[in-house]
Each structure stands twice: as structure tokens, then as C-alpha cells.
C-alpha angles and dihedrals in degrees: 000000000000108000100180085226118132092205105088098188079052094053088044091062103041096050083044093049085039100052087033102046110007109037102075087046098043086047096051094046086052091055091052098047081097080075099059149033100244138356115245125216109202130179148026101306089061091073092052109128100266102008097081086058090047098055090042091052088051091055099269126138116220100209111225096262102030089169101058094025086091097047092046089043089054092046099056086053079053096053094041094044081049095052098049094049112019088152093066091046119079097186120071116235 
């Protein structure tokens, strides 16, 4: 895995985060593309120096802003959920 990062104990870390913790979920999202359209990135890790060319190399998309897409995501199921049912909220979205 070529990172394209000059700090060697860096790119240790993160190929070591990436096999121990990311490879079986990356892979399993990759089998189930067939599924959808695109893959989504989202959140802060996506911007780490290397990973985002890393996902990208692997067929996923990193929306424009992958820190906030989860929070405005969340936010649109609250609004629908809130304007199926506004007697049951009592905050206004």
C-alpha cells in the first residue's frame, strides 16, 4: 500500500489501523456496491493525509464536507420523522 506520505512512522500507523481495524469493512462494503449506486466516505478520517486516496482508490466517493455529511444527514431523517409525526415532537426542526 503506497501512501504518498514522507513520514514513515505516519504511514506505519495508519496501514496498520487500516489491515487491523478497516480491511474487513472496506471489503464488505465493496462486495455489497452491487447494491448501490455509489460508496460514501464520511467523517473525519477520510480527510487523514493518504487515506482519502486510499478509499478513493478502492471506488468510494469523499463527499465535499466528510466531517458535517453525517450531522446534516441526521438531521433530514429528523425533519421527515417530525413531519410525519409533529404531535408526538415536541422541538421544532
Amino acid at each position: 500500500m503506497t501512501l504518498g506520505v514522507r513520514n514513515v512512522g505516519y504511514s506505519a500507523c495508519l496501514k496498520d489501523w487500516y489491515e487491523k481495524y478497516l480491511k474487513k469493512v472496506v471489503n464488505l462494503t465493496l462486495d455489497a456496491k452491487h447494491q448501490g449506486d455509489e460508496i460514501w466516505a464520511i467523517g473525519g478520517g477520510c480527510l487523514l493525509p493518504g487515506f482519502k486516496k486510499l478509499l478513493e482508490k478502492n471506488g468510494f466517493k469523499i463527499l465535499d464536507n466528510p466531517v458535517e455529511a453525517n450531522v446534516f444527514g441526521l438531521l433530514e431523517m429528523a425533519k421527515t420523522i417530525s413531519s410525519k409525526n409533529p404531535a408526538s415532537t415536541s422541538i421544532k426542526l
